[in-house]
PAGUVO-247426 format. One record per residue (C-alpha): x, y, z; residue number from 0. Coordinates in nm, 3 decimals, always signed. Each point is the difference from the previous one (the first is absolute). Layout:
! PAGUVO-247426
x	y	z	num
X	Y	Z	NUM
...
This chain:
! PAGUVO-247426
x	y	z	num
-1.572	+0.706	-2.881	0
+0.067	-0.380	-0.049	1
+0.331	-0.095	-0.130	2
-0.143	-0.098	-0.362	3
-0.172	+0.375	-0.024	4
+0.390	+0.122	+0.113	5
+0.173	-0.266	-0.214	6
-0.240	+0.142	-0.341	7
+0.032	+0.376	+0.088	8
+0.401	-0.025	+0.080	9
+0.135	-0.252	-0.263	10
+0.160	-0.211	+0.265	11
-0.136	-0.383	+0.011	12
-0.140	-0.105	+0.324	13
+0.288	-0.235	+0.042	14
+0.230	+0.319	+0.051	15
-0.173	+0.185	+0.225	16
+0.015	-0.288	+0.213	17
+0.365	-0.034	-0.036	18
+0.007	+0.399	+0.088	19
-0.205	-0.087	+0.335	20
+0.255	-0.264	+0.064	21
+0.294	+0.242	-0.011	22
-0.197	+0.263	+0.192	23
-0.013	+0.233	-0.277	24
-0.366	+0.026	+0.009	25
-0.241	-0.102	+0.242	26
-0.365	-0.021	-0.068	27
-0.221	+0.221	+0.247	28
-0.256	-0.268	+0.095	29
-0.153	-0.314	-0.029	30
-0.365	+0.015	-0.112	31
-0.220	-0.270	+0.170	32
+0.053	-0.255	-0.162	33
+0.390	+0.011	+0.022	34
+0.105	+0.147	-0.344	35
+0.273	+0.285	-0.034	36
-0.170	+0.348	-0.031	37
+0.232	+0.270	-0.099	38
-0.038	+0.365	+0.087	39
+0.004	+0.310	-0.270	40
+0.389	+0.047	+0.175	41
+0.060	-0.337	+0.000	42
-0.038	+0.007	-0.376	43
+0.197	+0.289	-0.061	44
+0.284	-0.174	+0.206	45
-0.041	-0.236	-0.283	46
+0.093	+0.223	-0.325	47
+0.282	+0.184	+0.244	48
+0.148	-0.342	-0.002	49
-0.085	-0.075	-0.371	50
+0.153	+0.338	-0.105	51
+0.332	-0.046	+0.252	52
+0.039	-0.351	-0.178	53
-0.037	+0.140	-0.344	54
+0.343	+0.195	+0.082	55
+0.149	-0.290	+0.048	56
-0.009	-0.030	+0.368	57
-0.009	-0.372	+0.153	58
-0.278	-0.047	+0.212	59
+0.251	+0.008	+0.376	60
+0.096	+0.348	-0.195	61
-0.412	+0.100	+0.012	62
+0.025	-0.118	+0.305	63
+0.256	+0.216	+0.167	64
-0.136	+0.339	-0.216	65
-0.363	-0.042	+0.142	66
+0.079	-0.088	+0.346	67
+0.353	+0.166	+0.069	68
-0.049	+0.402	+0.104	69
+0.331	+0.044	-0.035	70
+0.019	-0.126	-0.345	71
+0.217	+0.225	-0.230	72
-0.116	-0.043	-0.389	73
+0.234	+0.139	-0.203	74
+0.310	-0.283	+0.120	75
-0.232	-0.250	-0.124	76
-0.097	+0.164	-0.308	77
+0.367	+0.039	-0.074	78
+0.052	-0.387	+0.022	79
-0.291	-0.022	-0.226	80
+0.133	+0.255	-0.247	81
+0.357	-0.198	+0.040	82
-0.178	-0.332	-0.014	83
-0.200	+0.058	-0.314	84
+0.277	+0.139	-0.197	85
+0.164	-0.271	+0.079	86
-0.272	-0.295	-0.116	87
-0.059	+0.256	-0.312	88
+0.410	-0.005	-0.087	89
+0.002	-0.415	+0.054	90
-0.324	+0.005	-0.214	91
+0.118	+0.242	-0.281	92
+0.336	-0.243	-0.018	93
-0.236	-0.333	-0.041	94
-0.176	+0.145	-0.281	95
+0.326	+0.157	-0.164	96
+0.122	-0.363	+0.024	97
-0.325	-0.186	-0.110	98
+0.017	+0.244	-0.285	99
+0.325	-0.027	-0.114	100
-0.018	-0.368	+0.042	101
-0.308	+0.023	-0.278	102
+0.177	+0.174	-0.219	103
+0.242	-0.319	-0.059	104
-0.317	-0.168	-0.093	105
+0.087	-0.333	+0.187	106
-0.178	-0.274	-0.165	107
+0.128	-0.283	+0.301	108
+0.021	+0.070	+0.386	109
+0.360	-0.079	-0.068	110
+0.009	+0.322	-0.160	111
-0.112	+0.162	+0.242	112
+0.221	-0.149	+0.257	113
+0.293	+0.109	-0.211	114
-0.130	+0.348	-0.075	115
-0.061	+0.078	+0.370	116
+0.388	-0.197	+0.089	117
+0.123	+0.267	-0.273	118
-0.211	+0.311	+0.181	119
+0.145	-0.065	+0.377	120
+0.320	-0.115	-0.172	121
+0.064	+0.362	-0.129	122
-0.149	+0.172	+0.334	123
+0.287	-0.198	+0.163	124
+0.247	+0.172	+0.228	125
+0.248	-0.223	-0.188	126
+0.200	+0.159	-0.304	127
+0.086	-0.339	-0.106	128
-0.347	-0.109	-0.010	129
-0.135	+0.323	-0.111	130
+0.260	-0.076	-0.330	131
-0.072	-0.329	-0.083	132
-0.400	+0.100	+0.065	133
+0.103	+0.283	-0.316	134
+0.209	-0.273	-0.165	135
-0.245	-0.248	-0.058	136
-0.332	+0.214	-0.012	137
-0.014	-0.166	-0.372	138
+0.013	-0.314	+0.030	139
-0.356	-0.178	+0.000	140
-0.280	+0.271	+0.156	141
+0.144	+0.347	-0.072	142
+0.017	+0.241	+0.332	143
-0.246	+0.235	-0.068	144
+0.100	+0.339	-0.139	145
-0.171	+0.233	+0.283	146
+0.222	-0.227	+0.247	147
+0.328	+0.042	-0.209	148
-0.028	+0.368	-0.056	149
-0.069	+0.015	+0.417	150
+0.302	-0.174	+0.100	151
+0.217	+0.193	-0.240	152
-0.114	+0.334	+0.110	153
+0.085	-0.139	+0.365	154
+0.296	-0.187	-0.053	155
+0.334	+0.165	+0.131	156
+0.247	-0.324	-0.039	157
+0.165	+0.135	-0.382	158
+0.026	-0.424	-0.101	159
-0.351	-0.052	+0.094	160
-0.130	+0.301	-0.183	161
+0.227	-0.073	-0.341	162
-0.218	-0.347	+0.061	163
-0.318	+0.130	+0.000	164
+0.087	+0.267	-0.267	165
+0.068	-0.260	-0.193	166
-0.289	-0.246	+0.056	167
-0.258	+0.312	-0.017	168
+0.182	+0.057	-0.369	169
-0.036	-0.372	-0.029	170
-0.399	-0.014	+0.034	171
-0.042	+0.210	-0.287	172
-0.323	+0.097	+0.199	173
-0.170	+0.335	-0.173	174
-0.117	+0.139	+0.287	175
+0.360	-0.023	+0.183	176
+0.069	+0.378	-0.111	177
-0.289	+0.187	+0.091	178
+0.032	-0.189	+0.389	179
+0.366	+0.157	-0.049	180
-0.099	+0.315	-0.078	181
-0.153	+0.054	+0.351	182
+0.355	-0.023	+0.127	183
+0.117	+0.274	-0.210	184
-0.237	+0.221	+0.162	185
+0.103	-0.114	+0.396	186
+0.101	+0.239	+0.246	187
+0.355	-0.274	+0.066	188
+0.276	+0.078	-0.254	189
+0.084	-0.392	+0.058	190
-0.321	-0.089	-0.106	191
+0.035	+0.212	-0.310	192
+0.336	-0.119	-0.079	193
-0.103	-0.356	+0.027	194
-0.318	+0.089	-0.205	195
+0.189	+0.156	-0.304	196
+0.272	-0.276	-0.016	197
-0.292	-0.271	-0.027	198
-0.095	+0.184	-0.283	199
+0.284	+0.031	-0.150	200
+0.049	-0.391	-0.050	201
-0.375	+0.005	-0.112	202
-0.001	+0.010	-0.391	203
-0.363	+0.006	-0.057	204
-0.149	+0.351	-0.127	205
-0.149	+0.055	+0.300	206
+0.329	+0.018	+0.207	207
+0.120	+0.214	-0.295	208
-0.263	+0.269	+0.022	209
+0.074	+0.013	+0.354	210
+0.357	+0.067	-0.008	211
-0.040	+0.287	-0.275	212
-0.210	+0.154	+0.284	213
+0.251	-0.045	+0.235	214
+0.236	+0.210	-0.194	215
-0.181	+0.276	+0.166	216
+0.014	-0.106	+0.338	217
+0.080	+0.222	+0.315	218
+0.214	-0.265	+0.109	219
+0.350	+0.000	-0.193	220
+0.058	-0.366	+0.097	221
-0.306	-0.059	-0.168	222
+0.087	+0.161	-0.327	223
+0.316	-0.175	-0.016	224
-0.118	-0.359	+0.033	225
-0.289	+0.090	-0.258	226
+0.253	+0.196	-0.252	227
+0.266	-0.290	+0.012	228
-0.294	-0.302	-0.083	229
-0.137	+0.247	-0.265	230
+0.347	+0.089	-0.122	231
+0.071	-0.397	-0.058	232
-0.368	-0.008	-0.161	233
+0.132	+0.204	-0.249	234
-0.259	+0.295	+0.091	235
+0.139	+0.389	-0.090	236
-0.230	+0.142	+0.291	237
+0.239	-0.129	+0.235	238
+0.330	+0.213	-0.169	239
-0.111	+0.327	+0.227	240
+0.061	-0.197	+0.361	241
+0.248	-0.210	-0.108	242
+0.237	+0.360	-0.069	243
-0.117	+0.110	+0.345	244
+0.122	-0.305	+0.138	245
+0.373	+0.065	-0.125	246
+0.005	+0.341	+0.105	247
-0.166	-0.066	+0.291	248
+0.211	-0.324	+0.067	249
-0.291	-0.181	+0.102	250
+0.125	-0.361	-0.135	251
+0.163	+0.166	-0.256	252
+0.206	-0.285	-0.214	253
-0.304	-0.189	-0.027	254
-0.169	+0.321	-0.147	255
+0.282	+0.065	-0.273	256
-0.030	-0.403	-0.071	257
-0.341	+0.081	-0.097	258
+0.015	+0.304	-0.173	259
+0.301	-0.188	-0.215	260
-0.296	-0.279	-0.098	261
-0.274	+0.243	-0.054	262
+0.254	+0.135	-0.221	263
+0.061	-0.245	-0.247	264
-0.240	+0.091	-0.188	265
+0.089	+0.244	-0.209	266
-0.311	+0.265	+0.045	267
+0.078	+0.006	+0.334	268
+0.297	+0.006	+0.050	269
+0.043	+0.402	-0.114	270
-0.267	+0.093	+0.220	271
+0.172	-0.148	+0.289	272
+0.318	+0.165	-0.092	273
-0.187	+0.311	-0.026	274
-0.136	-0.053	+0.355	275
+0.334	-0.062	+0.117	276
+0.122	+0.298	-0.171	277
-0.274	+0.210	+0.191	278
+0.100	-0.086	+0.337	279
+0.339	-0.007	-0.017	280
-0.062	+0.400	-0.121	281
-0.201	+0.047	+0.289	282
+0.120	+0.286	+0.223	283
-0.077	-0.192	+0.300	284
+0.191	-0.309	-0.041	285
+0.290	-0.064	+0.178	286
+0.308	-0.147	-0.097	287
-0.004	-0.402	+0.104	288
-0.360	+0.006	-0.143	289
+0.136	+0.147	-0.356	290
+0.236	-0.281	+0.028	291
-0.240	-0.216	+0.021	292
-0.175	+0.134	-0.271	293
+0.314	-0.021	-0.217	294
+0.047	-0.342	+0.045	295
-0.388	-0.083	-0.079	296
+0.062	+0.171	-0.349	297
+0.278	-0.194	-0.072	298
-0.221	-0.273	-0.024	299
-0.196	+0.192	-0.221	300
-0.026	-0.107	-0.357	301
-0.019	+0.283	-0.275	302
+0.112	+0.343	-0.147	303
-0.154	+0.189	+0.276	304
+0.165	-0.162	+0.267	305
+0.369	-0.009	-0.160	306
-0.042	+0.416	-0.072	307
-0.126	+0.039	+0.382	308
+0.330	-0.216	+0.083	309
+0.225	+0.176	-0.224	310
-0.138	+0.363	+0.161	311
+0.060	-0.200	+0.321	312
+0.375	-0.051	-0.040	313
+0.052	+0.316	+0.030	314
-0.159	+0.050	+0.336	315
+0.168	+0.153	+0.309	316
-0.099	-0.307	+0.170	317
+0.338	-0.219	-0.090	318
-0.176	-0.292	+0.125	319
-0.309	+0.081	-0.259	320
+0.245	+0.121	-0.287	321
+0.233	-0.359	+0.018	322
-0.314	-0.210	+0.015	323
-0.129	+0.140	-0.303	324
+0.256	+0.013	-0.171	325
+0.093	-0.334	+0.023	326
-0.329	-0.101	-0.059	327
+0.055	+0.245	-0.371	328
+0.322	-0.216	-0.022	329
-0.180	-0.323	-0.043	330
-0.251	+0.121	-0.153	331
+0.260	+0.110	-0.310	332
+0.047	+0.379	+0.083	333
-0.202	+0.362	+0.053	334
-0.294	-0.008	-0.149	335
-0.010	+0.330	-0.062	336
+0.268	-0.004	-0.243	337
């Protein structure tokens, strides 16, 4: 067969299978009379080996060495391919994460583009310095995209650079910064999840608000409490369940009673925290710096039923609990029971 008839059947131009017969990878069997390559029915199946070792990504000194080399072991070489292509694929995946996220700034001037991408490698920078001032000025003339923000705050284990880019992702007032949040509250890292829910928190949009009231239920207590204190200064009831765990728990608990003591100025809530109060601090299992705690939450505590649960309360054989409460009574103008 002539090397047009092998260049048709096989795909590869007649150029290349010269080039192949230059490198010795194939050889044509004979020469017909009048001088012209004539390939063999092995010769052309040499051909598609080669064709099918070069569509794994082999270079053509690689074909080489696996056709002619007996002692040629596969499976090394297919590992550097395997480790290779992962490799090209990773490199690839983070060009088109970048090439997206630069489109989503809708640049109008390369300029823009040019400060986008400065802004991108700027917060991938083993600085914290530069990763802060990246966060810092994210706003000023074409925004940082919000897939990149949410990224580097998810990563980001410097506490000044993350307060920065908690506050620019706040800034960007972008919709879609919550549900790319919410991914975090579902990660397998408890620092992930922490930074996730205290993005949120500084997020004011309903989004980020739905988000935290589901995070009240969280498995992870750290969790809860960053979602209960943002709702608590929202002003949102839901949150008055954790917030009491926190105290007895003494999981950040000042910041908890601060909250409950807000939630509690209005007036319709403010007896049904007391009464929550009032329910764990008669909890069997509650021991006595926790009932303490709870004690001094209720002072805080607007309302009848919180000055009757402190007036039972000064009476308790906790003397720590029974001064406290009365004191509180005290200022408050006397027993309310009377």
């Amino acid at each position: 067969m002539l090397i047009g008839d092998v260049a048709r059947r096989s795909g590869v131009s007649a150029r290349m299978l010269r080039h192949y017969e230059s490198l010795g990878l194939v050889r044509p069997t004979g020469r017909t009379g009048s001088g012209y390559r004539e390939y063999s029915g092995e010769d052309i199946r040499r051909v598609f080996h080669i064709e099918s070792l070069r569509s794994l990504g082999l270079s053509l000194r690689e074909v080489g060495r696996a056709l002619e080399d007996p002692g040629f072991a596969p499976a090394e070489l297919v590992d550097d391919l395997i480790r290779g292509t992962r490799e090209r694929i990773a490199a690839e995946t983070e060009l088109l994460t970048r090439l997206r996220r630069i489109d989503a700034a809708e640049p109008s001037h390369w300029e823009d583009v040019l400060q986008v991408v400065a802004l991108l490698q700027a917060l991938g920078s083993k600085s914290a310095g530069v990763r802060q001032r990246a966060a810092l000025s994210s706003g000023e003339g074409v925004p940082v995209p919000v897939e990149a923000l949410v990224e580097a705050v998810l990563s980001e284990p410097d506490p000044n650079v993350a307060g920065a880019l908690r506050w620019a992702l706040a800034r960007s007032g972008d919709v879609d910064g919550p549900a790319l949040l919410a991914d975090g509250l579902g990660s397998p890292s408890a620092e992930v999840r922490e930074r996730a829910v205290r993005s949120l928190a500084e997020m004011t949009d309903d989004g980020a608000t739905t988000l935290l009231r589901g995070a009240l239920t969280h498995a992870d207590a750290v969790v809860r409490g960053h979602a209960a204190l943002a709702l608590g200064a929202r002003g949102v009831a839901d949150a008055v369940p954790t917030l009491i765990d926190m105290i007895s728990e003494e999981g950040n608990d000042v910041d908890a009673a601060d909250a409950l003591s807000a939630l509690a100025a209005d007036p319709a809530s403010a007896d049904r925290i007391a009464a929550g109060l009032v329910d764990r601090l008669a909890h069997g299992a509650v021991g006595t710096p926790a009932r303490r705690r709870l004690t001094q939450a209720l002072a805080d505590i607007p309302g009848a039923t919180a000055s009757c649960a402190l007036a039972d309360l000064s009476h308790d054989e906790d003397r720590a609990v029974a001064l406290t409460a009365a004191y509180v009574l005290r200022l408050r103008g006397g027993d309310a029971r009377e």
